[in-house]
N, C-alpha and C positions, 0 to 999 in steps of 0.2 A: 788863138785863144789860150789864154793861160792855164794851168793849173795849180792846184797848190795841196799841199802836203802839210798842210799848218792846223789840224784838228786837234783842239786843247783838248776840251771835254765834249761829254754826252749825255745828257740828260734826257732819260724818256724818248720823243720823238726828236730830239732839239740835238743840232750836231752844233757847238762854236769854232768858226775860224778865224782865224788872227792872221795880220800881216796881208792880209788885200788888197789891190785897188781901189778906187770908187765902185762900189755897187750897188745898185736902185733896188729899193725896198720891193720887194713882190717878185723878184727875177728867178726865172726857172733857175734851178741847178743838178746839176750831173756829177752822181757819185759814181766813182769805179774803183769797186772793192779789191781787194787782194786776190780774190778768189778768183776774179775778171766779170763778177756780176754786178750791173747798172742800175742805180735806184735813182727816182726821182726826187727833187725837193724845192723849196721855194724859201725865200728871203723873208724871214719874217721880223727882225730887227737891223739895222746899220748904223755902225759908227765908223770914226777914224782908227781903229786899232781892232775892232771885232765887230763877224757879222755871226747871227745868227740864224741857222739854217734848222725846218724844220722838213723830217722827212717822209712822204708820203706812204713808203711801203714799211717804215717801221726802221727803227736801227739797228739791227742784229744782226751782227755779222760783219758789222760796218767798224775797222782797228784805226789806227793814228796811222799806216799806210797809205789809206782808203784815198784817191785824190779826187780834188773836187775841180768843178769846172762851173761858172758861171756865164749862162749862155747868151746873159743882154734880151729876154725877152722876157714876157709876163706870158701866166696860163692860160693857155685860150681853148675852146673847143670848137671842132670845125661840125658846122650846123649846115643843115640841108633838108628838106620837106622828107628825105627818106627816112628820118628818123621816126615820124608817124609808123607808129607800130614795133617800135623796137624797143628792146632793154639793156639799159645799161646798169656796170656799177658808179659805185659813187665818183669814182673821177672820169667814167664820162667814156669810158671803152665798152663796147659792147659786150654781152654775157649770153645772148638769147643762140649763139650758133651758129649764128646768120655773119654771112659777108660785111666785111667794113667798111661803113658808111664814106662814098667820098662827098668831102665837103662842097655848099658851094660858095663858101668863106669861112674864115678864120677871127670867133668873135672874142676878145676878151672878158672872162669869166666874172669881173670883179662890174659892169656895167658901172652904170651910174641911177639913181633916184631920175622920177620923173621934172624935169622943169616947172615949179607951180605956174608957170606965166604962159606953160604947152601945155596943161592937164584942161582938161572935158569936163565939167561936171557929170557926175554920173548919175542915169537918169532909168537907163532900162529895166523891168524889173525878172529876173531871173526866176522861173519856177521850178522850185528844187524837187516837189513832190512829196515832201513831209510839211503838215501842217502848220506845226509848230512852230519853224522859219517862215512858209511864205505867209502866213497870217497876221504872226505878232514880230516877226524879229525878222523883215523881206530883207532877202540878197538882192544885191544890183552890182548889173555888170558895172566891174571897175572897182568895185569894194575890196575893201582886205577885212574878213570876218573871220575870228579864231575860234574853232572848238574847245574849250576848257575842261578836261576830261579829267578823271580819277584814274588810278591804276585797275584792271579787268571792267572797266567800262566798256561799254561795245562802238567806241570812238572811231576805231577803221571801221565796223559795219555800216558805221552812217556817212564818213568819206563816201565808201565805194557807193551807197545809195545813192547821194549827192552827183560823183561822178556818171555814173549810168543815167540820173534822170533829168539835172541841170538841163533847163532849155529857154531862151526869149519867146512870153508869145507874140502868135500873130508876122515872127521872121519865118518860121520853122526850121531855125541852125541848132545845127547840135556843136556843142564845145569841145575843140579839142581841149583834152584833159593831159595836164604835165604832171604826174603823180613823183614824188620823191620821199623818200624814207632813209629814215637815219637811225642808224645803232636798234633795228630791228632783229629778229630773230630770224633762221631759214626756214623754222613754221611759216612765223608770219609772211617771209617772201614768198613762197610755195601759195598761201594764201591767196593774200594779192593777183599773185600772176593768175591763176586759175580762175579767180574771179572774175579776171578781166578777158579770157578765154572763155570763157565759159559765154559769158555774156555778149559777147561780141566786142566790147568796149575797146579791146586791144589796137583794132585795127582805127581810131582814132584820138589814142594816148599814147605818150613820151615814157617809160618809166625808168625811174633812176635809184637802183636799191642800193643802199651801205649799210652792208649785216654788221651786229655786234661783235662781231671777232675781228673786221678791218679796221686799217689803222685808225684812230682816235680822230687823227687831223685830214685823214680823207672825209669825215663827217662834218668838219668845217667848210670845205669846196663844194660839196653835193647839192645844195637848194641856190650856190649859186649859177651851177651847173646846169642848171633843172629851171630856174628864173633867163639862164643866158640861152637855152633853146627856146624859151617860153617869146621872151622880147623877138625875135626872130622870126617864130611864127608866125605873132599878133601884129609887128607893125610893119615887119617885109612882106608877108605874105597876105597879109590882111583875113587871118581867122581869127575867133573868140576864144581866147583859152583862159580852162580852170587851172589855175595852180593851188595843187594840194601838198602841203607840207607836213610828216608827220616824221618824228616826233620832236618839236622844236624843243622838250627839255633835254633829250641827248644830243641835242646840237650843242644845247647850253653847258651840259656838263664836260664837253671836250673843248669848250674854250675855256672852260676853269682848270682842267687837268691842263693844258698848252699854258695859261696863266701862273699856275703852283711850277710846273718844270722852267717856268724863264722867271721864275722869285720875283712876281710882281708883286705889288702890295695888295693885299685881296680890298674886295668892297665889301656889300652886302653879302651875309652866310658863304665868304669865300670867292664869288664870284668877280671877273674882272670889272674893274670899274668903268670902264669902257662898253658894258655888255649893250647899254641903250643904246648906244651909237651903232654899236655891230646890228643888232636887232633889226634896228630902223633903216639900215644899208637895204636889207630883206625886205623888209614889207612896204618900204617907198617904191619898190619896184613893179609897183600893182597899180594900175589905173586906166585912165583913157585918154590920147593925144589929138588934143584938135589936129582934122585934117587926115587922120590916119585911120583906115578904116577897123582893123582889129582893135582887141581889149585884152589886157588882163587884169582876173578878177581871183583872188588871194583863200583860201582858207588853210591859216595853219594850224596845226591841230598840237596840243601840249596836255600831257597828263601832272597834275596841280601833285606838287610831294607832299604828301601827308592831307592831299583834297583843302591844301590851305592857299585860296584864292589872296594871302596876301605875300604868299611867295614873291619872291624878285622877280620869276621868270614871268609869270601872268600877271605882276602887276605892274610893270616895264611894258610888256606885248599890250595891257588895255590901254597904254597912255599912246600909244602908236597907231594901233589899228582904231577901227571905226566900229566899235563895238565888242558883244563877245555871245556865243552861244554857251551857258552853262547845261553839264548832264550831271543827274540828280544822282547820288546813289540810295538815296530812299526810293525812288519811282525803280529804279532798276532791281530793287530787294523786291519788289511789287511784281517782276515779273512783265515791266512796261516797257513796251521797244517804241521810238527811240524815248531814253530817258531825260527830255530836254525839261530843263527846268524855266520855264518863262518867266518868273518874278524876277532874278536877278539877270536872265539876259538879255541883250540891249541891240535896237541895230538901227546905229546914228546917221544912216542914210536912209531908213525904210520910207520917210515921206518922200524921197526923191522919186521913189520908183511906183509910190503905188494912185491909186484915185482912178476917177472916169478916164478911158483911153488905154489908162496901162493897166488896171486890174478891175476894178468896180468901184462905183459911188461912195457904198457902203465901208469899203478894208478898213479905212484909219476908225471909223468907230465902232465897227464889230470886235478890232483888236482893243479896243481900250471899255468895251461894257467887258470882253472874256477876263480880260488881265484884273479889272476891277472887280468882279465877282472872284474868280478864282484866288483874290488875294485875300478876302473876305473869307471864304469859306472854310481856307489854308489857317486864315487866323484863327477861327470859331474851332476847329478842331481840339486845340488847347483847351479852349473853355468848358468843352464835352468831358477829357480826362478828369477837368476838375468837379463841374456842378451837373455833369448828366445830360443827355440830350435832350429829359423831360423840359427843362428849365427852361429852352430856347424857347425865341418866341416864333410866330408861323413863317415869318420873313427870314429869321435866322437855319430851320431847317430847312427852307430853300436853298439857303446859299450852300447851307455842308451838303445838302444832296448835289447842288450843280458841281461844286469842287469834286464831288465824284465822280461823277458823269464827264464833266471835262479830261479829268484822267483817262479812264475809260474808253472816252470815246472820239475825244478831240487828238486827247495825244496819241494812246496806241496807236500804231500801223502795223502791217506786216512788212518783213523786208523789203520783200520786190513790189510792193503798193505804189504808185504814182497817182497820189491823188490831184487834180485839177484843182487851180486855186477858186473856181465856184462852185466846184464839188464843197471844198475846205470852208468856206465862206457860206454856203447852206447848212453844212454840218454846224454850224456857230447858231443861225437863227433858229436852226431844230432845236439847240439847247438853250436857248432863251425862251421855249416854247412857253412850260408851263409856269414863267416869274411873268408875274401878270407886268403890265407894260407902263405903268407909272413907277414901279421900280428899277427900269430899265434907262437910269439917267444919261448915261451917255452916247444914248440912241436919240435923235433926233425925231419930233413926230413924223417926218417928208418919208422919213427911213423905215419906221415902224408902218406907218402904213401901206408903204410899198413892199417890205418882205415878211412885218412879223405876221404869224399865223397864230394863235394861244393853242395848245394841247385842249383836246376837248375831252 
């Protein structure tokens, strides 16, 4: 195997060499420094005359001695059931203490999107235990559903909820959970892990941390890292796993930083123009394969810069995934846990999973009288600052009193709450109690006479 001594420059994470062989775009490569210390790196551009290598542990240290070796393979991690209950960093080596996993294969980390002509329709409906979701915005196994979050939103506290309480009813499996984090802090990991100790969770979740201080472009490998143990579980092993991805916009901003160090031509506010296609690499890798008994089911989570939904990164992720969960920062100034905002979020699979068999008769239209009053009420609030509550009319202070009461009572939870979705789905008829029942348009009479009760 050759080496070569032919390093022009160095930019950032990005080493160039000149004067190569042929070598295939994604090939591991072996740096050995002067010092006689070994770094790793991967092929991230080729041509006839220069290849560009970008490198995982950072390039410091790395002179125009440094020789390079290109090993003829791509990055793989070797995956094995023993990883259930372990922690890794983001490229995929152990950090928790514990003895090194031996594999019982060697998968490459870049996979592929699922076959549309091998995907499942996705059908089962997923009880997360916060209202909010299974009510008006149902998960289903197989979905890729993203969290839309603000900056000090409490977006990990409703992950780890989701993780601890995700369940199919009527199976009684519990989901192995592939949790990965990118460009976090050692609070936040300390966090995390604790949480999932503390809870017991640990012992049937993957995790895969890349703190804020490791390299830039190890943030780039980690969800695929974290997706290449995930495919492995769900379709070798035949379990149901959650993949949680947080936080896809410091995923984003290290492929703009890997983009500005290799002088591409930016796109949108900088970013590479290529980012939907990268995007989409991630979240096609979520689904269900005829014939194949496990699933994976996607939530990535992304804090919106400037809480402006029509950023690149969120509005790229909505055209991809199947919807989106928004958290409000007015509900959360409110002192509302979790702060889900229902009018603008969406979930384009929830008829798949819900009705008679999978949830109850009633879901599709108890969700669409809540979301209907609630959006009414939401409105009329405006019209209070301007003309007075006196002004309303008796129908109109119904609805601003339900808009409160829905807050209140529909949305708030406690953390550790697992409410049942007919717990969640009674709590809806209790608040329709006292709107007398011809204002109740989106209730059917079959419906009303079989749940509504009026406030006496």
């Amino acid at each position: 195997m050759k080496e070569y001594k032919t390093i022009t420059r160095i930019a950032g994470p990005l080493l160039f060499v000149e004067k190569t062989d042929a070598v295939g775009y994604g090939d591991i490569v072996s740096i050995a420094l002067e010092s006689g210390e070994t770094k790793t790196g991967q092929v991230l551009d080729t041509s006839d005359d220069l290849v560009v290598v970008q490198v995982f542990e950072g390039t410091s240290g790395i002179g125009r001695g440094a020789k390079v070796r290109f090993l003829g393979e791509t990055l793989k991690l070797g995956v094995s059931e023993e990883m259930l209950g372990r922690v890794f960093n983001g490229a995929g080596k152990p950090i928790d203490g514990k003895a090194p996993i031996i594999p019982e294969k060697k998968a490459d980390i870049i996979g592929a999107a699922i076959n549309p002509f091998s995907r499942a329709s996705p059908h089962d409906f997923i009880q997360t235990g916060v209202s909010t979701i299974d009510a008006t915005n149902t998960l289903v196994r197989g979905q890729k559903l993203p969290i839309f979050s603000g900056s000090g939103l409490p977006h990990n506290e409703i992950a780890l909820q989701i993780a601890r309480q995700a369940k199919v009813l009527g199976e009684g499996e519990q989901f192995v959970v592939v949790f990965a984090a990118m460009g976090i802090t050692n609070e936040e990991a300390q966090y995390f892990i604790q949480d999932f100790q503390k809870t017991g969770a640990l012992s049937r979740a993957i995790v895969f941390l890349n703190l804020a201080d490791d390299p830039a472009v190890e943030r780039l490998v980690t969800p695929r890292m974290a997706l290449t143990a995930a495919e492995y579980i769900a379709f070798e092993k035949g379990y149901h796993v959650l993949v949680i991805l947080t936080d896809m916009t410091n995923y984003c901003e290290s492929l703009r930083e890997i983009g500005a160090a290799r002088e591409e031509v930016p796109g949108r506010r900088g970013y590479p123009g290529y980012m939907y296609t990268d995007l989409a690499q991630i979240y096609e890798r979520a689904g269900v394969i005829k014939g194949k008994k496990g699933s994976i089911t996607q939530i990535p989570i992304l804090t919106m810069v400037g809480d402006d939904i029509t950023h690149p990164i969120p509005d790229l992720t909505g055209y991809i995934t199947e919807g989106q969960i928004v958290l409000s920062r007015e509900l959360h100034r409110k002192g509302i846990y979790p702060p889900v905002d229902v009018l603008p979020s969406l979930s384009r699979l929830m008829n798949l999973g819900i009705g008679p068999k999978r949830t109850r008769d009633d879901h599709k239209a108890v969700s669409d009288q809540l979301y209907a009053g609630y959006a009414e009420g939401r409105d009329l609030r405006g019209l209070v600052a301007i003309v007075g509550e006196e002004a309303l009319s008796a129908r109109d202070k119904r609805l601003l009193k339900f808009a409160e009461a829905f807050e209140k009572r529909f949305v708030t939870q406690k953390r550790d709450e697992d409410r049942a979705i007919l717990d969640t789905l009674g709590l809806g008829w209790n608040l329709f109690s006292p709107i007398p029942p011809e204002e109740l348009t989106r209730l059917s009479p079959d419906l009303k006479k079989k749940y509504y009760q009026p406030s006496s």
